[in-house]
Jmol script that loads the backbone (N, CA, C; Angstrom):
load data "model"
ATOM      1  N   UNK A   1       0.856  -1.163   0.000  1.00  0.00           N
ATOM      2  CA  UNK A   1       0.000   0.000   0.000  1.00  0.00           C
ATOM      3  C   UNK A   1       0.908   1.234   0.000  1.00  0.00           C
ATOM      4  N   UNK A   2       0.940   2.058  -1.066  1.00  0.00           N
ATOM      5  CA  UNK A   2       1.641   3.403  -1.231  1.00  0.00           C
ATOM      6  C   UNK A   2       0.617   4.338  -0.285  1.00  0.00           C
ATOM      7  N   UNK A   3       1.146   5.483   0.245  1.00  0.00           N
ATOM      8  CA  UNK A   3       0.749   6.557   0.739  1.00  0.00           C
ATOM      9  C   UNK A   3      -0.574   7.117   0.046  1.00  0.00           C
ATOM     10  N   UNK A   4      -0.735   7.205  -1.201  1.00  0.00           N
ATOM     11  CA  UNK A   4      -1.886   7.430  -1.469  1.00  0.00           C
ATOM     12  C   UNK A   4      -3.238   6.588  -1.347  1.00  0.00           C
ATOM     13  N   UNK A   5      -2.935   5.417  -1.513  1.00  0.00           N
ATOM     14  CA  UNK A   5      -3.431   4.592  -0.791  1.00  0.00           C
ATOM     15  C   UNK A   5      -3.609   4.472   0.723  1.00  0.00           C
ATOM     16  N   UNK A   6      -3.009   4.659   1.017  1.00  0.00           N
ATOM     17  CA  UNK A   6      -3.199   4.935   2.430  1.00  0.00           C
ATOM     18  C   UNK A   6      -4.523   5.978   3.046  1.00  0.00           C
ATOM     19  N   UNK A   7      -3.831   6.931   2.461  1.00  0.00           N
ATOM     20  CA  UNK A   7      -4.951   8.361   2.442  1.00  0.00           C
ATOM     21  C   UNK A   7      -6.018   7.890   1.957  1.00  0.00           C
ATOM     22  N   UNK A   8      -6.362   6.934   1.498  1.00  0.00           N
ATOM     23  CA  UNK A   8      -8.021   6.652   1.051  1.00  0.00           C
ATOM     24  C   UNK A   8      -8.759   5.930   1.440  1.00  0.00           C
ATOM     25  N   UNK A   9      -7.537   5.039   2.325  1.00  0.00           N
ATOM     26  CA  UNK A   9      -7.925   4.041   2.771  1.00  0.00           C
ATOM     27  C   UNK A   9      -8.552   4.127   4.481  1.00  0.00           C
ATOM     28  N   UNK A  10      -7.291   5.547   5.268  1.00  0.00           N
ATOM     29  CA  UNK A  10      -8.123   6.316   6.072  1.00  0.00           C
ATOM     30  C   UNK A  10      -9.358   7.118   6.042  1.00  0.00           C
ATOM     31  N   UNK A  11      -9.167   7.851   5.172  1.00  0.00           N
ATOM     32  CA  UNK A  11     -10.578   8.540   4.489  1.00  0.00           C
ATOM     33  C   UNK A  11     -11.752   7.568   4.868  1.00  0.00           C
ATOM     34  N   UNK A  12     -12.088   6.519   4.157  1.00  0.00           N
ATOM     35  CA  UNK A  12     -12.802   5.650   4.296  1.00  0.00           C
ATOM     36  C   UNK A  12     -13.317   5.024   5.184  1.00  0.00           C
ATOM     37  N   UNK A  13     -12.512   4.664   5.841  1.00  0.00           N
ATOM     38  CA  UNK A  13     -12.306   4.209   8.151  1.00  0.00           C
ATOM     39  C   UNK A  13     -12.754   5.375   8.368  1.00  0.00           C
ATOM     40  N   UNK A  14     -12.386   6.478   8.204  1.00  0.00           N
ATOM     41  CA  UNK A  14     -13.147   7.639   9.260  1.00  0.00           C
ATOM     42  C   UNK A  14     -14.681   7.632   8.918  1.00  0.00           C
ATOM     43  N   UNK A  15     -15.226   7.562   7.704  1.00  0.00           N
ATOM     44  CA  UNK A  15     -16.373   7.962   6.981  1.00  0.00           C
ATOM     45  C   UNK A  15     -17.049   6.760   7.715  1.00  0.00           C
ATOM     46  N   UNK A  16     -16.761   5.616   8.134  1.00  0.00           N
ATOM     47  CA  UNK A  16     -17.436   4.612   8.625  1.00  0.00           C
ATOM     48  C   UNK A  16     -17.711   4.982  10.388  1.00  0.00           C
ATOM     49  N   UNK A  17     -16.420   5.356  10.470  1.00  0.00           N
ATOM     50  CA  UNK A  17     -16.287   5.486  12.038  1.00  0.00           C
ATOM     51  C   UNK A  17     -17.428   6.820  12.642  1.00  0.00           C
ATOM     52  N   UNK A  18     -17.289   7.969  11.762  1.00  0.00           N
ATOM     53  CA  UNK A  18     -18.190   8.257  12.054  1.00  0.00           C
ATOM     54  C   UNK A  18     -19.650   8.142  11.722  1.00  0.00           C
ATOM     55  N   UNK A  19     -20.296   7.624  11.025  1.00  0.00           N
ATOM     56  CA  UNK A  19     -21.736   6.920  11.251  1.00  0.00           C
ATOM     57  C   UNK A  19     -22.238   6.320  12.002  1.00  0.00           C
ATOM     58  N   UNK A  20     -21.013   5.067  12.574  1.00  0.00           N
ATOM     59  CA  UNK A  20     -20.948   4.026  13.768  1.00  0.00           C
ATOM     60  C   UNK A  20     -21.267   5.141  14.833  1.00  0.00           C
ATOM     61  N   UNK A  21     -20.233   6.018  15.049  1.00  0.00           N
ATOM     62  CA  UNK A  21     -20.565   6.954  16.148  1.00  0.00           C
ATOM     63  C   UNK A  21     -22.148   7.598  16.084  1.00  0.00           C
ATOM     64  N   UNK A  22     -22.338   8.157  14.934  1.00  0.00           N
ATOM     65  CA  UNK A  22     -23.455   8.777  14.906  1.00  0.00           C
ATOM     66  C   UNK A  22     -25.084   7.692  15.336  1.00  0.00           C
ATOM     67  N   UNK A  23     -24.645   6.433  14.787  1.00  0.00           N
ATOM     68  CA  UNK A  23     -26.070   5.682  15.406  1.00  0.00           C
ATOM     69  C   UNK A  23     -25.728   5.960  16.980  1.00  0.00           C
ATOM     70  N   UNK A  24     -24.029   5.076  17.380  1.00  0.00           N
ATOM     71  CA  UNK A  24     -24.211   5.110  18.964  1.00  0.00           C
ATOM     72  C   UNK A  24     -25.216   6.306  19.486  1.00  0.00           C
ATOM     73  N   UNK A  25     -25.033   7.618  19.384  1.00  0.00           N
ATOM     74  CA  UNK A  25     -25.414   9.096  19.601  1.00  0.00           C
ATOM     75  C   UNK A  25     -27.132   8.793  19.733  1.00  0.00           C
ATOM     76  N   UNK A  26     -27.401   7.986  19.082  1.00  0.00           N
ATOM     77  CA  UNK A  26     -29.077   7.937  19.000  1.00  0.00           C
ATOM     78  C   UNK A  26     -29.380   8.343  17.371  1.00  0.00           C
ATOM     79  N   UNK A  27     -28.721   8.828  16.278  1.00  0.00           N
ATOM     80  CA  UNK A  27     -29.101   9.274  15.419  1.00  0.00           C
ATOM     81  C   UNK A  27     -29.855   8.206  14.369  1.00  0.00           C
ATOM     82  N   UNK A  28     -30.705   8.590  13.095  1.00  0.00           N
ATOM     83  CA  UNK A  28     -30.931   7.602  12.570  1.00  0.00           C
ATOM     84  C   UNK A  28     -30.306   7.452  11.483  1.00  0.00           C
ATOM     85  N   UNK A  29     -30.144   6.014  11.158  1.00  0.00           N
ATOM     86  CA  UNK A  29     -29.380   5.818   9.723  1.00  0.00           C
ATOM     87  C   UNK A  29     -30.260   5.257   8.551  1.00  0.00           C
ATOM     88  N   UNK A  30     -29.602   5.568   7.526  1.00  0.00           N
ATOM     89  CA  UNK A  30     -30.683   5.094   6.525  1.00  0.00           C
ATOM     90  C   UNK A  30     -29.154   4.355   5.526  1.00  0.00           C
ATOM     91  N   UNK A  31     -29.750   3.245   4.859  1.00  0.00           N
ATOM     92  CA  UNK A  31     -28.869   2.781   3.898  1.00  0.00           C
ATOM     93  C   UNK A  31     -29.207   2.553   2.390  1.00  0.00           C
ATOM     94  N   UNK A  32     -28.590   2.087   1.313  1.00  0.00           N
ATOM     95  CA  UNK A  32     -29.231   1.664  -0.016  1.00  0.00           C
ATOM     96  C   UNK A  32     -27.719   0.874  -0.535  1.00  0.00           C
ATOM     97  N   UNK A  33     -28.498   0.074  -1.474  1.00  0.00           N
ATOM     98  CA  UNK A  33     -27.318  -0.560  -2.364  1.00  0.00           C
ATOM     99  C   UNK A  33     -26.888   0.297  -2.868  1.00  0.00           C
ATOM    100  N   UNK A  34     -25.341  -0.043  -3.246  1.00  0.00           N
ATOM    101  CA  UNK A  34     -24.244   0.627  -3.883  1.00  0.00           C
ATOM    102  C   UNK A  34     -24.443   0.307  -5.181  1.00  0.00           C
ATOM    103  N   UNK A  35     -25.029  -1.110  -5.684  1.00  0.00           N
ATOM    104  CA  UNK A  35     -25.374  -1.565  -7.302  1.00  0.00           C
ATOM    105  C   UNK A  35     -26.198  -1.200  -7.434  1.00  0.00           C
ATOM    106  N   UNK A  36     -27.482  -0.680  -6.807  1.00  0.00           N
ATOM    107  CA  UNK A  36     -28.377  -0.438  -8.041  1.00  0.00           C
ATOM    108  C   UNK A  36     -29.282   1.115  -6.965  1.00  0.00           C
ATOM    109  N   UNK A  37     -28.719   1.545  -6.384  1.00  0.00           N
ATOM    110  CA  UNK A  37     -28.734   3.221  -6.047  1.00  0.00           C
ATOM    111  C   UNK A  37     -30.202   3.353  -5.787  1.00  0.00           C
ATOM    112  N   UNK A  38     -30.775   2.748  -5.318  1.00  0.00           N
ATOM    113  CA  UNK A  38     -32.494   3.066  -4.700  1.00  0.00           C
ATOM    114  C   UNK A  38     -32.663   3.930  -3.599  1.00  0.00           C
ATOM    115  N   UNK A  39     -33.776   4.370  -3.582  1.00  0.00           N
ATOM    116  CA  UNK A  39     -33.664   5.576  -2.611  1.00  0.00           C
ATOM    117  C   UNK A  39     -33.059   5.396  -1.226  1.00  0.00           C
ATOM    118  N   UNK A  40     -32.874   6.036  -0.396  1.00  0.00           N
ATOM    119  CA  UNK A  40     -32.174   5.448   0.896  1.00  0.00           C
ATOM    120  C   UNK A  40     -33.786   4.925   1.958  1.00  0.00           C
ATOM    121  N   UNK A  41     -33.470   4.162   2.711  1.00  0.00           N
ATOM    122  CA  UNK A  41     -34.317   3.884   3.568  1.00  0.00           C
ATOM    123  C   UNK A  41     -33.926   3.841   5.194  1.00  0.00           C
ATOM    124  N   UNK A  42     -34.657   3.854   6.115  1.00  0.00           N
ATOM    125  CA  UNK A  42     -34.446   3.918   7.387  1.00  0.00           C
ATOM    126  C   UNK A  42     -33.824   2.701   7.714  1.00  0.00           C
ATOM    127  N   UNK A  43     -33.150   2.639   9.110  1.00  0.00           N
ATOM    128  CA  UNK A  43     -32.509   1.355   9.109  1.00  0.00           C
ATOM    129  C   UNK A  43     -32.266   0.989   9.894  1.00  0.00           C
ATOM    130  N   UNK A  44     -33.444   0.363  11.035  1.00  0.00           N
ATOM    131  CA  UNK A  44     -33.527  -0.029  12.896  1.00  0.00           C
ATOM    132  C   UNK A  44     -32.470   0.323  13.596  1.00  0.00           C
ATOM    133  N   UNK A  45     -32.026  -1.049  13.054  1.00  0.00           N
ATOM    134  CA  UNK A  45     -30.382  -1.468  13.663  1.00  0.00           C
ATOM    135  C   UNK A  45     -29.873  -2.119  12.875  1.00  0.00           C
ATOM    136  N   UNK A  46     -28.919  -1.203  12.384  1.00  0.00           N
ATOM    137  CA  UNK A  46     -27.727  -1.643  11.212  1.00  0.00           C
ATOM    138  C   UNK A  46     -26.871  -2.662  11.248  1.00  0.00           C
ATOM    139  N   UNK A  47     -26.439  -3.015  10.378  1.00  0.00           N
ATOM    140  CA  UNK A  47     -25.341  -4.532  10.433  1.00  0.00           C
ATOM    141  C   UNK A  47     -24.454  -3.426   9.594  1.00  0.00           C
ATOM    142  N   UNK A  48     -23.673  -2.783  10.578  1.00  0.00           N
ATOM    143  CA  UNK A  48     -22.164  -2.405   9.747  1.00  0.00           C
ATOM    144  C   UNK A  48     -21.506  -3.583   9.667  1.00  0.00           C
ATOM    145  N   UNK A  49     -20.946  -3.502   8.327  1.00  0.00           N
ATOM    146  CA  UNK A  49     -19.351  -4.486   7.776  1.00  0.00           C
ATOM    147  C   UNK A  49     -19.707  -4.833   6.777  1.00  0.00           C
ATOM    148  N   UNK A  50     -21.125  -3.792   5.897  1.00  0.00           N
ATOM    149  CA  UNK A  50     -21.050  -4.469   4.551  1.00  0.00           C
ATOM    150  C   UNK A  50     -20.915  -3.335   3.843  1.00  0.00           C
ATOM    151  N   UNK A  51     -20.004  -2.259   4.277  1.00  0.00           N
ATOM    152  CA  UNK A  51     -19.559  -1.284   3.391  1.00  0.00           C
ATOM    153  C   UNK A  51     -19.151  -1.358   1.897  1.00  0.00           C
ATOM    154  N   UNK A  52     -18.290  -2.520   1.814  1.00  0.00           N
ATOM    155  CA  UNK A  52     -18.532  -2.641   0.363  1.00  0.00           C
ATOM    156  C   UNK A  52     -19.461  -2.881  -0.270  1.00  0.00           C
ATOM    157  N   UNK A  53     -20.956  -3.240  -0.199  1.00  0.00           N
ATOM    158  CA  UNK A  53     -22.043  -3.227  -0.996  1.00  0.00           C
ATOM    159  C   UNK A  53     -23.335  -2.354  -0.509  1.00  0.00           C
ATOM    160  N   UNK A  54     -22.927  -1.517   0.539  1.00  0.00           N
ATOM    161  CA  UNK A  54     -24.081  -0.542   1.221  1.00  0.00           C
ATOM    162  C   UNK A  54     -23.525   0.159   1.656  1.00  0.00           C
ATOM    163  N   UNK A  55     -24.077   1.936   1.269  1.00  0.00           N
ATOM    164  CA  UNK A  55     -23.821   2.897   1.475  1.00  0.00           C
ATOM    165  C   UNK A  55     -24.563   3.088   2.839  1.00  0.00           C
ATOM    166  N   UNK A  56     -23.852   3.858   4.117  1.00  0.00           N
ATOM    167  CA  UNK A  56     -24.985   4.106   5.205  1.00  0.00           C
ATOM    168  C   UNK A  56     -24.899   5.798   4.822  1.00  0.00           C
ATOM    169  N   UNK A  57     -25.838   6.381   5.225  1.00  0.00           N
ATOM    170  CA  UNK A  57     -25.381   7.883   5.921  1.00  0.00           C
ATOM    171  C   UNK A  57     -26.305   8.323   6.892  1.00  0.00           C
ATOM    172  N   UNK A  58     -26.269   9.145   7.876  1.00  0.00           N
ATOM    173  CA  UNK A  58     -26.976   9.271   8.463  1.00  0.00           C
ATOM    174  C   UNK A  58     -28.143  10.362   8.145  1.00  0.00           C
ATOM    175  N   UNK A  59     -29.376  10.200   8.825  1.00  0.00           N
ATOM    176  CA  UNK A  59     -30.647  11.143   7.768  1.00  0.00           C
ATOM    177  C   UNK A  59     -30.592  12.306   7.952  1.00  0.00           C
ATOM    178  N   UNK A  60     -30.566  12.739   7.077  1.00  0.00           N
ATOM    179  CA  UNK A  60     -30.511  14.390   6.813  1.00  0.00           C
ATOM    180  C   UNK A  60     -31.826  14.674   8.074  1.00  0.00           C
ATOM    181  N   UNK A  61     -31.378  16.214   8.794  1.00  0.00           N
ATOM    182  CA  UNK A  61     -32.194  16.652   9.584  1.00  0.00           C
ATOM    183  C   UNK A  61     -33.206  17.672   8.343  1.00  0.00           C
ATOM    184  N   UNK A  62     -34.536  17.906   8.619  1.00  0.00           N
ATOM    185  CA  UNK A  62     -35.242  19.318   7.753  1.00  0.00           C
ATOM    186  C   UNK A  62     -34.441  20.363   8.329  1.00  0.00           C
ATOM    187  N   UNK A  63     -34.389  21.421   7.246  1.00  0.00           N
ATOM    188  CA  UNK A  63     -34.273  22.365   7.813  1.00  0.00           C
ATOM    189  C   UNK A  63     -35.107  23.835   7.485  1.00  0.00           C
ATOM    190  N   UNK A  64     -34.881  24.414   8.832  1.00  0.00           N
ATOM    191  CA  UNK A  64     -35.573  25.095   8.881  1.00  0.00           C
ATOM    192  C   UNK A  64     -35.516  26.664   8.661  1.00  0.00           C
ATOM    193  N   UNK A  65     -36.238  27.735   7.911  1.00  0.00           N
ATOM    194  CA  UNK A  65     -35.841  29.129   7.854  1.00  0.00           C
ATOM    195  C   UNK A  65     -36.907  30.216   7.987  1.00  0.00           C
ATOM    196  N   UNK A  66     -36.671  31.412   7.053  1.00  0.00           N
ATOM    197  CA  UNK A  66     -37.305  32.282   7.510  1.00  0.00           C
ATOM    198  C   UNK A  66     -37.546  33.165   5.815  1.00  0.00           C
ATOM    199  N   UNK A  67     -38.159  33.098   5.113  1.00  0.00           N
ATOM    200  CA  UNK A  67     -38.752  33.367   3.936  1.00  0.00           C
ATOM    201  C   UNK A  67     -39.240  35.346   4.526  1.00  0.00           C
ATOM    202  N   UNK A  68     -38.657  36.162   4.064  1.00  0.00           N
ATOM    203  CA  UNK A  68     -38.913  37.559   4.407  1.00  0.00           C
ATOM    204  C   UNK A  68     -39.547  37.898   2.733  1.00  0.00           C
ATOM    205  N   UNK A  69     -40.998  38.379   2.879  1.00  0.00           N
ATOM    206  CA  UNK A  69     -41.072  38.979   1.027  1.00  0.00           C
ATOM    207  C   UNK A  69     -41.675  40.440   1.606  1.00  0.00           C
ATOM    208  N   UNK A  70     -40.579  41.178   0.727  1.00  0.00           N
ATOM    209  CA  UNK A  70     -41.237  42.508   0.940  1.00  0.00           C
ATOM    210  C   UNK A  70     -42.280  43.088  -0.675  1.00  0.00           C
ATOM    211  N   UNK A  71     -42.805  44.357   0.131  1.00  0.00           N
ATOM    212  CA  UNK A  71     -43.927  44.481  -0.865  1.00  0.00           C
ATOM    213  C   UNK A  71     -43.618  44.528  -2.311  1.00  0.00           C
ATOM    214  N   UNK A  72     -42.705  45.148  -2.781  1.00  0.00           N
ATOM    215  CA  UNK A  72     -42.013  45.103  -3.743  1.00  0.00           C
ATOM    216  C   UNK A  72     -41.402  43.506  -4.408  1.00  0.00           C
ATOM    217  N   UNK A  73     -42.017  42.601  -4.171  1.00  0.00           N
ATOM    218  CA  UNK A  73     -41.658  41.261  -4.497  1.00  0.00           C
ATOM    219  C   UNK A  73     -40.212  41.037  -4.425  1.00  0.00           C
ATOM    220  N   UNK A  74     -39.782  41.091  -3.275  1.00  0.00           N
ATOM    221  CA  UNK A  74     -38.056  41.038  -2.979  1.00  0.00           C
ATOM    222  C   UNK A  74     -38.628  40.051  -2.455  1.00  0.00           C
ATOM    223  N   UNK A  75     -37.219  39.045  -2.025  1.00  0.00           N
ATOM    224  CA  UNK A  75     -37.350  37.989  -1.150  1.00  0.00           C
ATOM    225  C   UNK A  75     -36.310  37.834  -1.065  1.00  0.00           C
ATOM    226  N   UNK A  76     -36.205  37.507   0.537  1.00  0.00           N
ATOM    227  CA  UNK A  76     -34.850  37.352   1.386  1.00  0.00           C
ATOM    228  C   UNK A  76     -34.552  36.429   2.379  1.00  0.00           C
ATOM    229  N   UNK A  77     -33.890  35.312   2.361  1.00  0.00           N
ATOM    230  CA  UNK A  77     -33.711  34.089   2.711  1.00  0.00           C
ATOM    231  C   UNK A  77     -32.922  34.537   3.945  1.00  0.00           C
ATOM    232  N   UNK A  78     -33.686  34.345   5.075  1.00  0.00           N
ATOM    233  CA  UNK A  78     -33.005  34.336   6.446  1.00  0.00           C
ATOM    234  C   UNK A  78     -32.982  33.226   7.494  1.00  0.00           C
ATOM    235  N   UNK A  79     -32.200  33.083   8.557  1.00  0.00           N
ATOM    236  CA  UNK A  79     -31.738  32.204   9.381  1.00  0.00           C
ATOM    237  C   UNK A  79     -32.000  32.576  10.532  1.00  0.00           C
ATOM    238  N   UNK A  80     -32.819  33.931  10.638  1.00  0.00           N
ATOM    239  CA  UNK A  80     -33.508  34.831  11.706  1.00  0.00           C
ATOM    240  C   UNK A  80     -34.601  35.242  11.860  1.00  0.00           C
ATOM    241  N   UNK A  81     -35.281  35.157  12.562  1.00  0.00           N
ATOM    242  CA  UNK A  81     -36.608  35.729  12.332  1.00  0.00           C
ATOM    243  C   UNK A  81     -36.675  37.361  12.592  1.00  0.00           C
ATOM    244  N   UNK A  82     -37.020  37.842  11.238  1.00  0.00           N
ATOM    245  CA  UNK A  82     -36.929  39.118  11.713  1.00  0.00           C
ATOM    246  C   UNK A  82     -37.877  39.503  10.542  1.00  0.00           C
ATOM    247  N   UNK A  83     -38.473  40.967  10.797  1.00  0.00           N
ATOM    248  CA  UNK A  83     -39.181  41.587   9.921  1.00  0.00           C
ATOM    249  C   UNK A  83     -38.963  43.095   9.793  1.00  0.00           C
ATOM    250  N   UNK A  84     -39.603  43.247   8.546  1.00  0.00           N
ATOM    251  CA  UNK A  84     -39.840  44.393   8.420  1.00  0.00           C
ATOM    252  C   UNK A  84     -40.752  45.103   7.833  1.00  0.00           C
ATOM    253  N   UNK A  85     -40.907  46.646   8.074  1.00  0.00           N
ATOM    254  CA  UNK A  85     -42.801  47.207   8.027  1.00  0.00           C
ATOM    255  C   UNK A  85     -43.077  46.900   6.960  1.00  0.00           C
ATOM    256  N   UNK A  86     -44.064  46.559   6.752  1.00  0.00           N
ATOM    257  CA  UNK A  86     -45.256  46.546   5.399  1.00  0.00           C
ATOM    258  C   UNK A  86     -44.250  45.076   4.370  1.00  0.00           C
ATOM    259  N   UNK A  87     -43.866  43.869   5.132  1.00  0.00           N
ATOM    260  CA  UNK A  87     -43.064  43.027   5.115  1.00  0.00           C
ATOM    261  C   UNK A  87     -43.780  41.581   5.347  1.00  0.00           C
ATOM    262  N   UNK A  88     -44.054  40.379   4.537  1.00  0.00           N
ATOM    263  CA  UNK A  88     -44.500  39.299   4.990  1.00  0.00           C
ATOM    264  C   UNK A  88     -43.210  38.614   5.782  1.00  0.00           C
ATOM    265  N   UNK A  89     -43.641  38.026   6.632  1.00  0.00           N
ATOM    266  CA  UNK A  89     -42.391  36.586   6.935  1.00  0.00           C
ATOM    267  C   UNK A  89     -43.305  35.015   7.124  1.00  0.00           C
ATOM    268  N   UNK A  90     -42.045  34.203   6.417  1.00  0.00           N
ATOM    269  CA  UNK A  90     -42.771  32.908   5.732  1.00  0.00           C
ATOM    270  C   UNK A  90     -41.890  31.783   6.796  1.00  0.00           C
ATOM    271  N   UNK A  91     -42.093  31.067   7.262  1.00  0.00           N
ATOM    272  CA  UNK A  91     -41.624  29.995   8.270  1.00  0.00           C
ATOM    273  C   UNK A  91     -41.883  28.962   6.757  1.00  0.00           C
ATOM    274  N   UNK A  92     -40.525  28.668   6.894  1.00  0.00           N
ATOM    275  CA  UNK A  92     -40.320  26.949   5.852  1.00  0.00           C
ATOM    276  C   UNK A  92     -39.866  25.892   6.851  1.00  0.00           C
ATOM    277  N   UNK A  93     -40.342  24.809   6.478  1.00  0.00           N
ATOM    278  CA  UNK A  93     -39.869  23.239   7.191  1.00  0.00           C
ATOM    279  C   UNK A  93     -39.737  22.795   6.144  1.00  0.00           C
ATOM    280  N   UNK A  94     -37.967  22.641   5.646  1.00  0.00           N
ATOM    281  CA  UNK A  94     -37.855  21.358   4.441  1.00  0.00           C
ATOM    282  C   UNK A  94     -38.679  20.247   4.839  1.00  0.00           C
ATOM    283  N   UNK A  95     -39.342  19.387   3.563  1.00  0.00           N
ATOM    284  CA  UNK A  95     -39.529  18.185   3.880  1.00  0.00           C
ATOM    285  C   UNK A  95     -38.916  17.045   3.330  1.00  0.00           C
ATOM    286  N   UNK A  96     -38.296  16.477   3.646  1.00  0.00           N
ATOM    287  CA  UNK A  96     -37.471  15.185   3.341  1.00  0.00           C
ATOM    288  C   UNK A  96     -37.825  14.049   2.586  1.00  0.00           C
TER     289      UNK A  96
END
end "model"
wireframe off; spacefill off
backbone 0.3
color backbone group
């Protein structure tokens, strides 16, 4: 194994290591085949060690913002709730 190899081969161990960590944490994981790429699905309790034929990652959280449209049809993507006069504000929940 050359050094570049190496580097990919850590890369890879970490990318596992942390998922492993992330279920321990309570988080949820979802997996799919690596051959034929179907949507991801939820995944109780995982059987890590079949990295070579299943992708895990852990599930994306929604997220959440703050849609500001002023009267003038501006719109301004915030991370704050804030307003302003004669100003709508729009609460978004990605949905997953």
């Amino acid at each position: 194994m050359n050094r570049t190899e190496a580097k990919t081969y850590a890369s890879e161990l970490q990318q596992q290591v942390n998922i492993i960590q992330a279920y321990a944490e309570g988080k949820t994981i979802q997996t799919r085949s690596k051959a034929q790429k179907e949507d991801w699905s939820d995944c109780g309790e995982p059987v890590f060690g079949y990295f070579d034929s299943t992708e895990y990652r852990v599930k994306p959280e929604p997220r959440e913002y703050w849609i500001i449209e002023s009267p003038d049809d501006r719109k301004v993507v915030s991370y704050r709730l804030s307003s302003s006069k004669g100003c709508e504000v729009i609460h978004v929940r990605e949905v997953i």
